[in-house]
Every structure is written in C-alpha cells, then in structure tokens.
TIKOLFI-320200 format. One record per residue (C-alpha): y, x, z; residue in three letters. Coordinates in pm, 1 decimal. Example, Ala and Ser with C-alpha at 12.3 -4.5 7.8 and 13.67 -1.06 7.14 Angstrom:
-450.0,1230.0,780.0,ala
-106.0,1367.0,714.0,ser
! end
This chain:
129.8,-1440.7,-149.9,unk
-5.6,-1671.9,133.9,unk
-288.8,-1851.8,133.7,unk
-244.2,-2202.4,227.7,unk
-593.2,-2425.1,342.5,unk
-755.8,-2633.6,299.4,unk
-862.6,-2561.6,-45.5,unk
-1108.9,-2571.4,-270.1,unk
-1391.5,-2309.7,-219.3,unk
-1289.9,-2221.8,-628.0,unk
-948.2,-2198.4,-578.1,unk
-991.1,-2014.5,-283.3,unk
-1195.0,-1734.6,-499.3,unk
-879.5,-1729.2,-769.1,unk
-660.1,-1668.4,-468.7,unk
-864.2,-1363.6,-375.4,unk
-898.8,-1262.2,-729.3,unk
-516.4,-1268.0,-757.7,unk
-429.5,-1024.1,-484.9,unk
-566.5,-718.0,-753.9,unk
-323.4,-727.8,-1007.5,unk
-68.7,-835.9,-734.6,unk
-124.1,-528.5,-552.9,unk
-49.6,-332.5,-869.4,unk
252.4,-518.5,-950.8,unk
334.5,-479.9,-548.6,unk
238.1,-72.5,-618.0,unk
465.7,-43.8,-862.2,unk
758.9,-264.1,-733.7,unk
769.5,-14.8,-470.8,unk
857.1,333.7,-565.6,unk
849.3,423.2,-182.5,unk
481.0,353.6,-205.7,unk
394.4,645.2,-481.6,unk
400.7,995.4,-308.8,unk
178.7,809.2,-48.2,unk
-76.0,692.9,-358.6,unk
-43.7,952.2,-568.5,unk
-220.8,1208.2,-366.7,unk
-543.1,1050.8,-303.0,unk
-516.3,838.4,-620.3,unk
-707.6,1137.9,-816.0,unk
-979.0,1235.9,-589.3,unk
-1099.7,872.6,-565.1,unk
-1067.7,812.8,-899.8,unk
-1342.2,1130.1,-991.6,unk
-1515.3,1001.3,-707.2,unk
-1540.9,668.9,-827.6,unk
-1675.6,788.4,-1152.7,unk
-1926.1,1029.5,-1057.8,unk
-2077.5,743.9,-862.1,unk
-2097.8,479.7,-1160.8,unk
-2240.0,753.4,-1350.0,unk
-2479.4,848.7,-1139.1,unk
-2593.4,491.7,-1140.7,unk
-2587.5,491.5,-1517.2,unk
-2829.8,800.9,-1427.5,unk
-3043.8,663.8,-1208.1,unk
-3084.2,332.7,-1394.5,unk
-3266.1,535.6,-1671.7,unk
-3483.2,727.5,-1340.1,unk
-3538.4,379.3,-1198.7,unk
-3658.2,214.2,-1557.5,unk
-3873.0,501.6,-1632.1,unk
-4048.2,503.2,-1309.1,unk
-4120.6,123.0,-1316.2,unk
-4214.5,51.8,-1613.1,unk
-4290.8,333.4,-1808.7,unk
-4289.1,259.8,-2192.8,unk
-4410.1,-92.1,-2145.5,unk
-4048.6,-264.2,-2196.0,unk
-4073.5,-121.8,-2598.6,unk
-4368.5,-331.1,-2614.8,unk
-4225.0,-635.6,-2385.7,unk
-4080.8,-930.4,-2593.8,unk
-3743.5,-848.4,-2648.0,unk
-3568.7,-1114.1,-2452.2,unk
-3762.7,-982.5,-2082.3,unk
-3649.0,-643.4,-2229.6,unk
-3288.9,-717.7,-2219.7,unk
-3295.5,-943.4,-1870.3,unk
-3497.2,-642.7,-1662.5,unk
-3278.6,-366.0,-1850.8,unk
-2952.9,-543.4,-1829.1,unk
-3005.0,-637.0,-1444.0,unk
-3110.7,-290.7,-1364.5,unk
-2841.1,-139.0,-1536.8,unk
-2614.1,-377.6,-1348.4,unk
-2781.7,-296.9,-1013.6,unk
-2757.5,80.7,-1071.3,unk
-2365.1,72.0,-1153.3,unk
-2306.5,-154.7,-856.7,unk
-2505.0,81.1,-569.9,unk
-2332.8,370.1,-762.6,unk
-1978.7,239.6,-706.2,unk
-2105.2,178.5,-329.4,unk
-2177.5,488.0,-250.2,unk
-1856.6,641.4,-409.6,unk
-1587.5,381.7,-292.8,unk
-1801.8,463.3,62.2,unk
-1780.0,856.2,8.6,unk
-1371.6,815.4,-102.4,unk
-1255.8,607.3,212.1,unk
-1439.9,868.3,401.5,unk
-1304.8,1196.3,272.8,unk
-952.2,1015.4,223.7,unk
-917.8,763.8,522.5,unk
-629.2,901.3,638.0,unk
-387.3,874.6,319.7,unk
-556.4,567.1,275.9,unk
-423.6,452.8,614.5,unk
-72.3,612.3,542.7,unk
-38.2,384.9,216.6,unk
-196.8,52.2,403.2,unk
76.4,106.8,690.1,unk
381.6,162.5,414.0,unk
246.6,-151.8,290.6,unk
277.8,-308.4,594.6,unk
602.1,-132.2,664.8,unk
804.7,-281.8,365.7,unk
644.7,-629.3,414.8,unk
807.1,-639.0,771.2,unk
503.2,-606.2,981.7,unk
428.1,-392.2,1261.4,unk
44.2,-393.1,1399.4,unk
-35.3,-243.3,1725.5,unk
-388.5,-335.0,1795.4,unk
-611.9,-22.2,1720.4,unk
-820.1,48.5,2062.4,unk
-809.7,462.9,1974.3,unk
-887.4,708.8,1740.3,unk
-1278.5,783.3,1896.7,unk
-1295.5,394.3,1887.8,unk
-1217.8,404.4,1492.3,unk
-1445.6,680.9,1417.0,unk
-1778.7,484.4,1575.9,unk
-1645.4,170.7,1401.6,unk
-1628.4,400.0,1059.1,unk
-1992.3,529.6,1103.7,unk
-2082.4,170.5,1181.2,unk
-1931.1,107.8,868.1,unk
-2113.3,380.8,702.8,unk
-2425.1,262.0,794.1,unk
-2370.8,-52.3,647.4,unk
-2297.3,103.7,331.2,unk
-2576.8,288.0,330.9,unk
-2894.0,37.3,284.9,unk
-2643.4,-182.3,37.7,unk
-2731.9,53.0,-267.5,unk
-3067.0,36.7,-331.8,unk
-3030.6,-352.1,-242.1,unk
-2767.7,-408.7,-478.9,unk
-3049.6,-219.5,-774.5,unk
-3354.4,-479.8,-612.4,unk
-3136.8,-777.9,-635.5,unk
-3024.7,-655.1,-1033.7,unk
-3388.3,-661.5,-1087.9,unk
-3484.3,-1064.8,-1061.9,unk
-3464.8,-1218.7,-1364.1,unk
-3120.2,-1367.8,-1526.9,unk
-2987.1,-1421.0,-1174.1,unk
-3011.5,-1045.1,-1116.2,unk
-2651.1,-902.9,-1258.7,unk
-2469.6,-1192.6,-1079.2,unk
-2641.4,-1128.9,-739.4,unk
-2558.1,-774.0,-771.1,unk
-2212.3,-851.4,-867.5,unk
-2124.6,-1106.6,-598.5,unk
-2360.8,-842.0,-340.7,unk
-2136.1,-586.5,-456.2,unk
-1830.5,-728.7,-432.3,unk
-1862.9,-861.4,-74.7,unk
-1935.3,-501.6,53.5,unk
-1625.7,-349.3,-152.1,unk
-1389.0,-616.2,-40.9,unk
-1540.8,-512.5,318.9,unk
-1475.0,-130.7,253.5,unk
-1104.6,-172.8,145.1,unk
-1058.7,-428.5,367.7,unk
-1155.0,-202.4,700.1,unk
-899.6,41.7,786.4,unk
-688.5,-244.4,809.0,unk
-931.5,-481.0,987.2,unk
-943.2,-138.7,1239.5,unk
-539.1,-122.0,1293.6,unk
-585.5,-454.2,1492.5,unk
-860.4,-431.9,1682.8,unk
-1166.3,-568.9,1524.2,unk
-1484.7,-399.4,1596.8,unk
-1790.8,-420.8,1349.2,unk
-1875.7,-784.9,1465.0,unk
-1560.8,-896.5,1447.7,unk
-1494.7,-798.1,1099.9,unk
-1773.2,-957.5,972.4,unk
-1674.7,-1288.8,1131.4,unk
-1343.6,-1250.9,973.4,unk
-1489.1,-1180.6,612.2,unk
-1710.4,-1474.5,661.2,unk
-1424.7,-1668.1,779.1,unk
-1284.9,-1610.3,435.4,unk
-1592.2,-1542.7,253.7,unk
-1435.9,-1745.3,-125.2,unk
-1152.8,-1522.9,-54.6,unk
-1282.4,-1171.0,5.8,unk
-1562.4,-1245.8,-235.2,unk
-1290.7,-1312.1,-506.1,unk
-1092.5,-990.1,-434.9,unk
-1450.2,-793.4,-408.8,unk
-1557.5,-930.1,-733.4,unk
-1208.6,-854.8,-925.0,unk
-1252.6,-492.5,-790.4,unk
-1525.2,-403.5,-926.8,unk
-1442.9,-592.4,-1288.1,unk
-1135.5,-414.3,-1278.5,unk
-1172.0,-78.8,-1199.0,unk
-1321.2,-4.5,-1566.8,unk
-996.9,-101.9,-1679.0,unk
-774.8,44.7,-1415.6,unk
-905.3,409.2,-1353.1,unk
-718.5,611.8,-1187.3,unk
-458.1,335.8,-1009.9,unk
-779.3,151.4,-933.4,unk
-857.5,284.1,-522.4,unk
-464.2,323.1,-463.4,unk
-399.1,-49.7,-622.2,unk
-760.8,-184.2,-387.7,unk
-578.0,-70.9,-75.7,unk
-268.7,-235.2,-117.8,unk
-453.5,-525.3,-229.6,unk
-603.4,-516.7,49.7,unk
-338.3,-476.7,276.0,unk
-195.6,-812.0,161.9,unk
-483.0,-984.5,171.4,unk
-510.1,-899.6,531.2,unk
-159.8,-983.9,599.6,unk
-183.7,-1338.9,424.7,unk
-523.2,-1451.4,583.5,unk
-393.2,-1353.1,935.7,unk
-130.2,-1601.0,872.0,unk
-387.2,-1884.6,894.2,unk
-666.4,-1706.2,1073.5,unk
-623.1,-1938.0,1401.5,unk
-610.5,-2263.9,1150.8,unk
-898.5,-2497.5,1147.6,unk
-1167.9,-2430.6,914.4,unk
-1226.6,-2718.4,650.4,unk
-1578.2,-2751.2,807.8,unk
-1372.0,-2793.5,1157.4,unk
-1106.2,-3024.8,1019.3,unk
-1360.4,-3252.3,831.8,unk
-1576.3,-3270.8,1194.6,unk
-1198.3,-3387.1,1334.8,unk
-1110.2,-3625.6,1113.6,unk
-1472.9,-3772.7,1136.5,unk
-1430.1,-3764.7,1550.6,unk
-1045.9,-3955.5,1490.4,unk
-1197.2,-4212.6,1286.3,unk
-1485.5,-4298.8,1493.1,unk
-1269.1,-4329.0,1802.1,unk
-1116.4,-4643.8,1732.7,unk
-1447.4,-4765.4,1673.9,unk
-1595.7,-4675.9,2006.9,unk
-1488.8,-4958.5,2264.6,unk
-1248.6,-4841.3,2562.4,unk
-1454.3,-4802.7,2915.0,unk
-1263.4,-5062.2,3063.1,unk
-1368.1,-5325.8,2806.0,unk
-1705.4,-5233.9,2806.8,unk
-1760.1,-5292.8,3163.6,unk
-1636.9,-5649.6,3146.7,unk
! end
C-alpha cells in the first residue's frame, strides 16, 4: 500500500505496522511466491527459536549472576519490574542474534523471494554496485548486529521503561535486518541505509515492532512473511523518498509566509 505524507508520526507507525499481515496476505495471494519461501521458511524458523530460547536461557544466567537470591527477598513489585525487563531484554538480544544468524546462512533465498516480490509488483531495480560490494556492506551489517544484544538486555534492565526500550531498540534493528538486502539491490551503502531508516524512522519502527510481536504468533511463516513485508515497505517509501520531510515542509511554509512580510528591495531603498 503507499504511504502518503505528511502524516501523523502515529499514523505513520500503524502504516508500518500494517505492512506484516499485508505481507502475509501478499504471501499467500501469490502462489508463485511459495517454492521460493518454502525452502528457507524452516531453517529460519528453528533458527529463530533457538535464539529466543537461548535468551529465555540466559535471562535466568543474567538474573542469577546479578542479583543472586536477593530478588526473593526484594518487595515484590521491584521483583517483577527487574525480572520482567530482563526477561524482555534477553528475548529481544536472542531474536537479534538469530534473525542476524538466518539472513546470513539464507541471504540468498532471501534475495530470490525479495526480487519475486518485486517481480510481480512490476518493478525492476538495477542499482547493486557488485557482489564483493554486498558482502562488506553484510559484515558491516553484522557488526551492527553484534553489540545490539547485550544492549537490548541493559536497556530491559531500567526500571518500568525497560521492556519498552528493548522493544522499540529491538524493533528498529529487525526492521533494519529485513529491510537490507533490499536497501543493498539499489545501492545504499551502510550510511545510506541508516539515513533512509531515519528518514522513515515511525515507519520502520512500526514494522520492527509488529515483527517481533508477531512472530510468537506466526512461527514458521514468520521470516518468509518479514521479507516480503519488507520488500513492500521498501517499494512504497521509495515512492516518496525525494518528498519533503514534514520538518522541511513546515520550514517552507514558515519561509512563504514570512515573504510577503519582508518589504521588496526596491521599496526599501526609497
């Protein structure tokens, strides 16, 4: 669906939010599309939860090594904030680090289903500078992915703001993730990417945050159905990527209205 602007920074999050159950709707619309999901669909999806288990894990490592036995003896509403953060922390860096390991191993099928996407919308996207160029950009990528976990467990760990910090943490570096390959295709290097996600930051934030709330739900269909999502996403924002900004339209209509204002030169001479 496009995404018309300016709106509000809310509605702008629903948009993004949207584009998950329209990709599976758009997945499943599109029987061309399956053979391409289907055979990465199951390796992402064990992926996916070895990772928020091992979070799960390491929650219990992390609460352990912190704080010992005290929280039994803690009053009972700090018990549940630290616990509930932590957990909250843990699960997010553990779905990191798998959604990271699964575009990794399966980049290529994940690319093969973006550009079928792509393919039946009508668009054709020439912009990739080479494969060695992609591969640096990945690792860049990589990196990136790699100090987010145990910053999405600190931030679950401040008190009643920590679960919706992680969340909102985590869900800007997953919209990022399945966002890239596609990002890659025309041309954007690391820099670039993150202009364009900050560009659209109520919009990728949205789609981010409705991954990760979604994928207990979804399962298996859950990677496949992200990089559709994604896909579109892509495809709708480029449509108004060259518009102005609200913050650049409200500085123009503030320079039209003081014009008339402001004396010609001629007049002020006189």
């Amino acid at each position: 669906m496009p995404v018309p602007r300016p709106l509000t920074p809310l509605v702008r999050f629903l948009a993004g939010v949207s584009y998950i159950p329209g990709g599976a709707v758009f997945l499943l619309r599109n029987p061309r599309l399956w053979p391409v999901a289907i055979s990465p669909l199951i390796v992402a999806a064990i992926l996916l939860m070895i990772g928020i288990f091992s979070g799960a894990f390491w929650a219990g490592r992390v609460e352990q090594s912190l704080f010992g036995g005290s929280l039994r003896t803690s009053p009972a509403w700090f018990s549940f904030v630290i616990v509930t953060g932590l957990w909250a922390g843990s699960l997010a860096a553990g779905a990191i680090i798998a959604l990271a390991v699964a575009f990794a191993l399966l980049g290529p099928l994940f690319e093969k289903l973006s550009q079928k996407v792509e393919e039946i919308s009508g668009l054709v996207v020439r912009g990739s500078k080479g494969l060695h160029w992609e591969l640096v950009q990945s690792v860049k990528t990589a990196a990136y992915f790699a100090v987010s976990a145990p910053i999405a467990i600190l931030l679950g760990l401040i008190p009643f703001l920590g679960p919706i910090l992680s969340l909102a943490f985590t869900g800007r570096r997953v919209a990022f993730q399945s966002t890239d390959s596609v990002l890659l295709r025309r041309g954007m290097d690391f820099l670039e990417r993150q202009a364009f996600h900050h560009r659209f930051r109520a919009e990728t934030l949205g789609f981010g945050v409705a991954s990760v709330l979604l994928f207990p739900l979804m399962t298996v269909l859950a990677v496949p159905v992200f990089v559709v999502a994604a896909t579109r996403l892509v495809n709708d924002l480029e449509a108004v990527r060259d518009t102005p900004s609200e913050e650049e339209t409200a500085a123009i209509i503030a320079a039209e209205e003081m014009a008339p204002a402001s004396p010609p030169p001629s007049t002020a001479a006189r």
